[in-house]
CHARMM internal coordinates of N, CA and C (Angstrom, degrees):
IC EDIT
DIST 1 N 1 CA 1.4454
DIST 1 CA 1 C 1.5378
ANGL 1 N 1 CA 1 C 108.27
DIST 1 C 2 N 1.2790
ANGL 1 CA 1 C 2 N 118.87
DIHE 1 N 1 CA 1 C 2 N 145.57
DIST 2 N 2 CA 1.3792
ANGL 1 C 2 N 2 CA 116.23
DIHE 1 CA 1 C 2 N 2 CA 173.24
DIST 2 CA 2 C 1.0638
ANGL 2 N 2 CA 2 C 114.99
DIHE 1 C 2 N 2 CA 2 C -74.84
DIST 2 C 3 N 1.6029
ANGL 2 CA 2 C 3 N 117.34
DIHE 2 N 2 CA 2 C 3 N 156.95
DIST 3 N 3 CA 1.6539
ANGL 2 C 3 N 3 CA 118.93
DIHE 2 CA 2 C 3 N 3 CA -179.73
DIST 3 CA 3 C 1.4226
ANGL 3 N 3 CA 3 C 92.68
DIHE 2 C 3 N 3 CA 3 C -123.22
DIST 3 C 4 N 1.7450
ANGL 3 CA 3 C 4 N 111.46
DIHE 3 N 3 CA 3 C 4 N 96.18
DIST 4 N 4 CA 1.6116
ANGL 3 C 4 N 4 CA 106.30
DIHE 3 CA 3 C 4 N 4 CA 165.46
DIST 4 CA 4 C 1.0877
ANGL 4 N 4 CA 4 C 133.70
DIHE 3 C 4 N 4 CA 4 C -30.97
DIST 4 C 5 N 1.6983
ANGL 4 CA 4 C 5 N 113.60
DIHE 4 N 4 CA 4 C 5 N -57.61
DIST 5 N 5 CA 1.5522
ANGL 4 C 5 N 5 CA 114.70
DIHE 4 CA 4 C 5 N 5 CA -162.60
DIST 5 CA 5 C 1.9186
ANGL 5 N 5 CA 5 C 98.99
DIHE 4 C 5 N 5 CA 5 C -73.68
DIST 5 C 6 N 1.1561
ANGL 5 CA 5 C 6 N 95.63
DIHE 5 N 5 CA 5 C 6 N -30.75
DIST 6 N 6 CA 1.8931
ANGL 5 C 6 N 6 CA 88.93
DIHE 5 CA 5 C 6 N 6 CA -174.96
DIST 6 CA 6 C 1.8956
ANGL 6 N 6 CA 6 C 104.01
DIHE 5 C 6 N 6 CA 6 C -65.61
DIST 6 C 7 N 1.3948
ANGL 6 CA 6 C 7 N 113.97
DIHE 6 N 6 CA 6 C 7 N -27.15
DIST 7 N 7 CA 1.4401
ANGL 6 C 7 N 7 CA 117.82
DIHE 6 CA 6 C 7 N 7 CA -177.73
DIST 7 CA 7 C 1.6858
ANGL 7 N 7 CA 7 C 104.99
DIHE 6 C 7 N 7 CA 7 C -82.75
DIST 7 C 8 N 1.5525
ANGL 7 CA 7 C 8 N 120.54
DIHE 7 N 7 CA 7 C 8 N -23.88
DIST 8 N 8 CA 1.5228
ANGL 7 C 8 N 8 CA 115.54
DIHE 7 CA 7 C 8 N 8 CA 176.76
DIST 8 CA 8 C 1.7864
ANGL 8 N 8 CA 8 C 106.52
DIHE 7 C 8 N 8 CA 8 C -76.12
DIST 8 C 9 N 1.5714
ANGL 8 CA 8 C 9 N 111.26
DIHE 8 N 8 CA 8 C 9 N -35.49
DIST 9 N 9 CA 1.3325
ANGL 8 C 9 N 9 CA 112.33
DIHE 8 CA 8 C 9 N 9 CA -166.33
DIST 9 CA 9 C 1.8294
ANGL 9 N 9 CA 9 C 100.87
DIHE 8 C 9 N 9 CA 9 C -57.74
DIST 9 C 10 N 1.6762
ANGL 9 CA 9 C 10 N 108.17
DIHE 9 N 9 CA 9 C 10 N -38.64
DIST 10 N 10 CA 1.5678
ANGL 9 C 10 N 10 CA 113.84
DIHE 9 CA 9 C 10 N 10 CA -164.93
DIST 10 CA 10 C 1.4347
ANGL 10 N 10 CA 10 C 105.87
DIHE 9 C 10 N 10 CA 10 C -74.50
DIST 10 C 11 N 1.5771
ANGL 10 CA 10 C 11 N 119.37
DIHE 10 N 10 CA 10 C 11 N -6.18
DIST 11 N 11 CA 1.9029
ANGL 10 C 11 N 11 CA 125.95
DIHE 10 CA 10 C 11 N 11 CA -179.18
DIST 11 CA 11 C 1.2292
ANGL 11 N 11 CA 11 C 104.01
DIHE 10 C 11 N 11 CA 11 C -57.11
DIST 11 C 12 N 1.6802
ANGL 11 CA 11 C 12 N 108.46
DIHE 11 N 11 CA 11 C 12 N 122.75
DIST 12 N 12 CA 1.6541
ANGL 11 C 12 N 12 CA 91.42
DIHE 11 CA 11 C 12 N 12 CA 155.63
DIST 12 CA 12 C 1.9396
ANGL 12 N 12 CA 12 C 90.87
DIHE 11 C 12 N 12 CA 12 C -139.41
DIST 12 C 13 N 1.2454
ANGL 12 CA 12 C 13 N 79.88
DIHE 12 N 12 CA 12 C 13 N 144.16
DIST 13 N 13 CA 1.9458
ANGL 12 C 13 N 13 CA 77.77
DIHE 12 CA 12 C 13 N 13 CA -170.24
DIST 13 CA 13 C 1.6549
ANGL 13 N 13 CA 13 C 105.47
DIHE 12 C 13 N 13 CA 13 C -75.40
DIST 13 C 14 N 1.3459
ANGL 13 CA 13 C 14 N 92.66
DIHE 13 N 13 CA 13 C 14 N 146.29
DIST 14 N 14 CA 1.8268
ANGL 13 C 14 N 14 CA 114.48
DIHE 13 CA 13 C 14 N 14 CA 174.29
DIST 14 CA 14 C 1.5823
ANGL 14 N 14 CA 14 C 105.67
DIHE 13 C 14 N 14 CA 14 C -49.80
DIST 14 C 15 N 1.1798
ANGL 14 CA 14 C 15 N 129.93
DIHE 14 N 14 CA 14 C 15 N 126.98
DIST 15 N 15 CA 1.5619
ANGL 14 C 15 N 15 CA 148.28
DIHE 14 CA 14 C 15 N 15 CA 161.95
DIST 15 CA 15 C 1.7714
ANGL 15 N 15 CA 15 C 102.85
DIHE 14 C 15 N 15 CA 15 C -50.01
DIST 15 C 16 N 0.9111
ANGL 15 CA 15 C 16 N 115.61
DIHE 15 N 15 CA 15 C 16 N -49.90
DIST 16 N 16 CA 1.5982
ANGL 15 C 16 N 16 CA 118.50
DIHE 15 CA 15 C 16 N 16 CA 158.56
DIST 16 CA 16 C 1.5333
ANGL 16 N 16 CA 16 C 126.63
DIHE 15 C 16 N 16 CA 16 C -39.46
DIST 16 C 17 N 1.2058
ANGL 16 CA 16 C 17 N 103.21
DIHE 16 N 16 CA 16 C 17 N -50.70
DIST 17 N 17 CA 1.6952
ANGL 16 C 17 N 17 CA 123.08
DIHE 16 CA 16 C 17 N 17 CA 179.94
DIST 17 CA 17 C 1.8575
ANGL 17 N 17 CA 17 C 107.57
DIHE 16 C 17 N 17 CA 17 C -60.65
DIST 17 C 18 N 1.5926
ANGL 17 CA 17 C 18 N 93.09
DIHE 17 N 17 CA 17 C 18 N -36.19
DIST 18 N 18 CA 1.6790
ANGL 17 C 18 N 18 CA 89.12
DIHE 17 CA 17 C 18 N 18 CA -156.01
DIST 18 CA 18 C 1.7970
ANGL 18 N 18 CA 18 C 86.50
DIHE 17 C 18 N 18 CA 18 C -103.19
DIST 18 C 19 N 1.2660
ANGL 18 CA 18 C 19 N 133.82
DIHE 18 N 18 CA 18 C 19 N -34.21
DIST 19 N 19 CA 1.1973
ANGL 18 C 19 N 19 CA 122.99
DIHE 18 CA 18 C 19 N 19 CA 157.70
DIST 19 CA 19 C 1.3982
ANGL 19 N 19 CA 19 C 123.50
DIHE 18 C 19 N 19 CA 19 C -50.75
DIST 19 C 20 N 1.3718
ANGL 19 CA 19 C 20 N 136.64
DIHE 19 N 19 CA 19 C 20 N -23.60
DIST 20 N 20 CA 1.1901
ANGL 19 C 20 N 20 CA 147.30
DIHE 19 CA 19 C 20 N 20 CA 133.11
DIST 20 CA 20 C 1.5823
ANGL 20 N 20 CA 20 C 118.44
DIHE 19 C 20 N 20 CA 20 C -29.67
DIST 20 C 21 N 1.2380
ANGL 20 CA 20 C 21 N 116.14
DIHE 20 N 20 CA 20 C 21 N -83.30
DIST 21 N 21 CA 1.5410
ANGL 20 C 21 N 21 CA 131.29
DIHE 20 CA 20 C 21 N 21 CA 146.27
DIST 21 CA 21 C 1.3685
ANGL 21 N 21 CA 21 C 115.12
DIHE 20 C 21 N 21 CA 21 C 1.17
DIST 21 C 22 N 1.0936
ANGL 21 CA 21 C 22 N 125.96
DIHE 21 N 21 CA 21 C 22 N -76.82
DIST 22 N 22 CA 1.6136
ANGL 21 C 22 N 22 CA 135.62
DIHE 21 CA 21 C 22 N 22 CA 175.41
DIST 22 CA 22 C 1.2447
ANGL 22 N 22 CA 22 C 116.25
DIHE 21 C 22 N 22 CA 22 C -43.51
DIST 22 C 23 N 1.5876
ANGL 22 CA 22 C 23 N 101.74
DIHE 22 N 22 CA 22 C 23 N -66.87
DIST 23 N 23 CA 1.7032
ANGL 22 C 23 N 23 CA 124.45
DIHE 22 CA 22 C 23 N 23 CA -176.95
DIST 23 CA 23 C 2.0047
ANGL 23 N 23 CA 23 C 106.05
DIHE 22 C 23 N 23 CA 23 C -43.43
DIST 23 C 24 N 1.3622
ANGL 23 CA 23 C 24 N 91.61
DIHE 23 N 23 CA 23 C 24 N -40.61
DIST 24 N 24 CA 1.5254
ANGL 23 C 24 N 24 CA 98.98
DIHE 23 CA 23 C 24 N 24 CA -159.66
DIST 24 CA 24 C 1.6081
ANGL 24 N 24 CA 24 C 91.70
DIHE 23 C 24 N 24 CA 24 C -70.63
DIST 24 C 25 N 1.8719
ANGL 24 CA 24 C 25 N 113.64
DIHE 24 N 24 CA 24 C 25 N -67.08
DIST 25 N 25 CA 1.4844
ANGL 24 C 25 N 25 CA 119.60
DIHE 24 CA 24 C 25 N 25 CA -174.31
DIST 25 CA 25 C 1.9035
ANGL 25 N 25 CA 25 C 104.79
DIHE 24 C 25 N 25 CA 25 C -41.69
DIST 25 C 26 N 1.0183
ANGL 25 CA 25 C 26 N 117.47
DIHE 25 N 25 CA 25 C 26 N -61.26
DIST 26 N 26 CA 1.4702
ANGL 25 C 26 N 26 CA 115.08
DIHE 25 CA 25 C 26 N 26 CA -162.80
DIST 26 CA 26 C 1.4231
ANGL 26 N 26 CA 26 C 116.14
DIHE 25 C 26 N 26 CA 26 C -66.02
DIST 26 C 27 N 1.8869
ANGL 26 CA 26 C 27 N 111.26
DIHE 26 N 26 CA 26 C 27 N -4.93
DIST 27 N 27 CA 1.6417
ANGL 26 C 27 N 27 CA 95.69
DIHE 26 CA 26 C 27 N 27 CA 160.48
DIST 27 CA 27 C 1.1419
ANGL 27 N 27 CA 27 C 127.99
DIHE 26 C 27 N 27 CA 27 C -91.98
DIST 27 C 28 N 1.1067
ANGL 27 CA 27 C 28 N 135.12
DIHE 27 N 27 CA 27 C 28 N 166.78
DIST 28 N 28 CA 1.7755
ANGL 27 C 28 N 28 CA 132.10
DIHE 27 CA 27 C 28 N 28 CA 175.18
DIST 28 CA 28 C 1.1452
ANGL 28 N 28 CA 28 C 104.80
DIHE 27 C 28 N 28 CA 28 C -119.36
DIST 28 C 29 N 1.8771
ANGL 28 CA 28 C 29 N 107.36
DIHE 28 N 28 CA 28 C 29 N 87.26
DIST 29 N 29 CA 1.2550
ANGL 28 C 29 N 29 CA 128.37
DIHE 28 CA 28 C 29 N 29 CA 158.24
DIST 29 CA 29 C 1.4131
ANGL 29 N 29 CA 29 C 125.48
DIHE 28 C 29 N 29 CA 29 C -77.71
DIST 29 C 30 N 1.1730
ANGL 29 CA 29 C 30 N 113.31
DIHE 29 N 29 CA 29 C 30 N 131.03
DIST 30 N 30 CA 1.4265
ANGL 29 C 30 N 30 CA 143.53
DIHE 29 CA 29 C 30 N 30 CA 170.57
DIST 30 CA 30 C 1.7395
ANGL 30 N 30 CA 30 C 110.30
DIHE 29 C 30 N 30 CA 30 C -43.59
DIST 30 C 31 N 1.0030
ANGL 30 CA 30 C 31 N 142.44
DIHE 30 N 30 CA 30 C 31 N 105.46
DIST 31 N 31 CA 1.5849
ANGL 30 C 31 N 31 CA 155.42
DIHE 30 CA 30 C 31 N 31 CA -168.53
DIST 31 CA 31 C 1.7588
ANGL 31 N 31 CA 31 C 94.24
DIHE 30 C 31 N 31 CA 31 C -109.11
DIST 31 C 32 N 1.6137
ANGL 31 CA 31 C 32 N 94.49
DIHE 31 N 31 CA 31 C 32 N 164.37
DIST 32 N 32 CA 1.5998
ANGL 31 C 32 N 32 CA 102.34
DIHE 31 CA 31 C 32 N 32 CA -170.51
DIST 32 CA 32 C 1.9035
ANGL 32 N 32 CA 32 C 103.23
DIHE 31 C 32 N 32 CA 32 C -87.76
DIST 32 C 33 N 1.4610
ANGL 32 CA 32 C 33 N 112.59
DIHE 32 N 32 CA 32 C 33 N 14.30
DIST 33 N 33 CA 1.1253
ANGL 32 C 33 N 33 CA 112.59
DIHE 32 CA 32 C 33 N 33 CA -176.55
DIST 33 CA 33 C 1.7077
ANGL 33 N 33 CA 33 C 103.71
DIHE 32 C 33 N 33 CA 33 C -90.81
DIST 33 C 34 N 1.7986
ANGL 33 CA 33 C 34 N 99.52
DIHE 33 N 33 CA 33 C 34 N -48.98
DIST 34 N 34 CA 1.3592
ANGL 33 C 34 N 34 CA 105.37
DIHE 33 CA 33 C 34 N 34 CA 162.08
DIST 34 CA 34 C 1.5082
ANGL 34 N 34 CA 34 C 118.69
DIHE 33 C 34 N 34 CA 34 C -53.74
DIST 34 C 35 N 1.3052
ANGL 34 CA 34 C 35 N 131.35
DIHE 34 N 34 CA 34 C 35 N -35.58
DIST 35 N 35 CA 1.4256
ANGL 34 C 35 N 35 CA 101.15
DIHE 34 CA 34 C 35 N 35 CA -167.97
DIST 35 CA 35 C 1.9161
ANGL 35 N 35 CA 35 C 109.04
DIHE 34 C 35 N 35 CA 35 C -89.69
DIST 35 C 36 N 1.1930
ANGL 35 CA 35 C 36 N 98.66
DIHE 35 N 35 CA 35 C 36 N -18.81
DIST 36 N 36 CA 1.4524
ANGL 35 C 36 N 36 CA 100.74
DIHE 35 CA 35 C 36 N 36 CA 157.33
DIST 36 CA 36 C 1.1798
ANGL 36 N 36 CA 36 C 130.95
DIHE 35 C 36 N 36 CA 36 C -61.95
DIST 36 C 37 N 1.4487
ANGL 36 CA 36 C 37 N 123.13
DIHE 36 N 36 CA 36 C 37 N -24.82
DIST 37 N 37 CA 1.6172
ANGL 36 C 37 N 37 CA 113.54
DIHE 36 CA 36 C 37 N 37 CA 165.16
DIST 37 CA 37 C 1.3552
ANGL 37 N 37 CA 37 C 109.13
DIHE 36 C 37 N 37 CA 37 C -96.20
DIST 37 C 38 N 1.2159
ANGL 37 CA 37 C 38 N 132.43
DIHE 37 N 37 CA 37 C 38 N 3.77
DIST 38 N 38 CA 1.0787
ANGL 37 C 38 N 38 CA 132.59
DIHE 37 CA 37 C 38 N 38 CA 135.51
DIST 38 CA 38 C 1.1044
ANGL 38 N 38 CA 38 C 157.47
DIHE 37 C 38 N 38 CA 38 C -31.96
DIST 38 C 39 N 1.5804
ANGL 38 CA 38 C 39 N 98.20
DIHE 38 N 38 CA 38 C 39 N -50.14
DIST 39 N 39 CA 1.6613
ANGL 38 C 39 N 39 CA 121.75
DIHE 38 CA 38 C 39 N 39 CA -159.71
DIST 39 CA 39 C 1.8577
ANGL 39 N 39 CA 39 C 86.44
DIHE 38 C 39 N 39 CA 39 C -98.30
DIST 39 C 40 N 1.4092
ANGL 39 CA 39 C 40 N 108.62
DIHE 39 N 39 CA 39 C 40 N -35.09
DIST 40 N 40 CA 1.7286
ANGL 39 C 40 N 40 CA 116.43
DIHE 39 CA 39 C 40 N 40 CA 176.34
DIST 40 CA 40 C 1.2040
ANGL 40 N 40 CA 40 C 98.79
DIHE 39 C 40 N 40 CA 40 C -52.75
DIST 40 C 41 N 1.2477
ANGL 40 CA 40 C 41 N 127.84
DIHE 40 N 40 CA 40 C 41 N -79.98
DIST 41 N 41 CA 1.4082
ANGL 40 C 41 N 41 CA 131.08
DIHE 40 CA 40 C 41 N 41 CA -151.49
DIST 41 CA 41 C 1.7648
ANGL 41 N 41 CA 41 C 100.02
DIHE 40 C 41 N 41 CA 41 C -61.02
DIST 41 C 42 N 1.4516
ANGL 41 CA 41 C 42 N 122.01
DIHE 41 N 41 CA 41 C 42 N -51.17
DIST 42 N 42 CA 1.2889
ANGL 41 C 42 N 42 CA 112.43
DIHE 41 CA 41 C 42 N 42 CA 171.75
DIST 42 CA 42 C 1.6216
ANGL 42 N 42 CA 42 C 131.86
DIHE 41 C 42 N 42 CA 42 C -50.47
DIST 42 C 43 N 1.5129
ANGL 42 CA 42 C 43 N 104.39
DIHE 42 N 42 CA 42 C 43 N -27.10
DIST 43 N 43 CA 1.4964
ANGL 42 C 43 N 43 CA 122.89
DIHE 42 CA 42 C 43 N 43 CA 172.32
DIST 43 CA 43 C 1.7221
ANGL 43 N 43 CA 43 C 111.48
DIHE 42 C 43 N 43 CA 43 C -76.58
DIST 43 C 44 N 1.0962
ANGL 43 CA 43 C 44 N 110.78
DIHE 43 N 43 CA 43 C 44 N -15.65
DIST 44 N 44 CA 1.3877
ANGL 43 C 44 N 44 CA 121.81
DIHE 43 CA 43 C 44 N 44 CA -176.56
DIST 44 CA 44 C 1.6436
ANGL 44 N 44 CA 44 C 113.00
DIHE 43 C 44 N 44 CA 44 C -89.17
DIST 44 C 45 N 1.5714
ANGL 44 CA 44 C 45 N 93.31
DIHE 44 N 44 CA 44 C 45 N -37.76
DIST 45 N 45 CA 1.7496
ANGL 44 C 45 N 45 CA 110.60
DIHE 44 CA 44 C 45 N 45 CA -166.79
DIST 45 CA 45 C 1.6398
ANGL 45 N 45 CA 45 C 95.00
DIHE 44 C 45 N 45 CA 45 C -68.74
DIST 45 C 46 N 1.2093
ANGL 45 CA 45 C 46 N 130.01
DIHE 45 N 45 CA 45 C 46 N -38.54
DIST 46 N 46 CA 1.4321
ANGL 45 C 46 N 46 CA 159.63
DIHE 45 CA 45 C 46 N 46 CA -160.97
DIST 46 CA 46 C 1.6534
ANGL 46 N 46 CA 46 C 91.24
DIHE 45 C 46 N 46 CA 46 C -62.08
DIST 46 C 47 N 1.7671
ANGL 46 CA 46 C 47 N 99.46
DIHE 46 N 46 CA 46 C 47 N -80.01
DIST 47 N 47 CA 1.2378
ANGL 46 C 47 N 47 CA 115.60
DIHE 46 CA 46 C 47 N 47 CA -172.95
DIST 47 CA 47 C 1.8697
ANGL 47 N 47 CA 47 C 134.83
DIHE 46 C 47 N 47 CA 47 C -50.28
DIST 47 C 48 N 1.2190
ANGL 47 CA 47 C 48 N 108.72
DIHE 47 N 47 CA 47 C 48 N -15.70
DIST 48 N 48 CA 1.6614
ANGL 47 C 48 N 48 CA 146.04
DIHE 47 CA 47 C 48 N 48 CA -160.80
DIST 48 CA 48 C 1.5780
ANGL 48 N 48 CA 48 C 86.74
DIHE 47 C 48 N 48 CA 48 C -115.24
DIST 48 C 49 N 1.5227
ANGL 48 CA 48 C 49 N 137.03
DIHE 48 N 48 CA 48 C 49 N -37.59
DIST 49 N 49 CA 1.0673
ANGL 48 C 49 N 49 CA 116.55
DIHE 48 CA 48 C 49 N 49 CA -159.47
DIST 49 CA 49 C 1.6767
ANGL 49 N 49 CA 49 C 116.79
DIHE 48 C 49 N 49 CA 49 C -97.23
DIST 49 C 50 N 1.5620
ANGL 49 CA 49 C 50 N 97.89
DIHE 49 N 49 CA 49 C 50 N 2.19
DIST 50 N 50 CA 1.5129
ANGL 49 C 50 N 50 CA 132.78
DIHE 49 CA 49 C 50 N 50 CA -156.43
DIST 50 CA 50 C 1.7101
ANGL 50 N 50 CA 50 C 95.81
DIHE 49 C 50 N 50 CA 50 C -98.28
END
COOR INIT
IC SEED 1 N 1 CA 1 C
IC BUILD
């Protein structure tokens, strides 16, 4: 049978994973929240310019 906690003590995370980690945190990616206030304010700029 496996013994979890003896298999969590032996975890050590991949150097890949956490170099991943960084790369990912330190960009400033664009989310579907951003392109939605986006597409508003451009639909607005449109509408005002009409």
């Amino acid at each position: 049978m496996i013994n979890f906690e003896e298999e969590l003590k032996k975890f050590h995370p991949s150097l890949e994973v956490e170099g991943a980690e960084d790369a990912i945190y330190n960009q400033d990616l664009t989310d579907m929240a951003d392109l939605l206030v986006k597409m508003i304010k451009e639909s607005e700029e449109q509408e005002s310019a009409e």
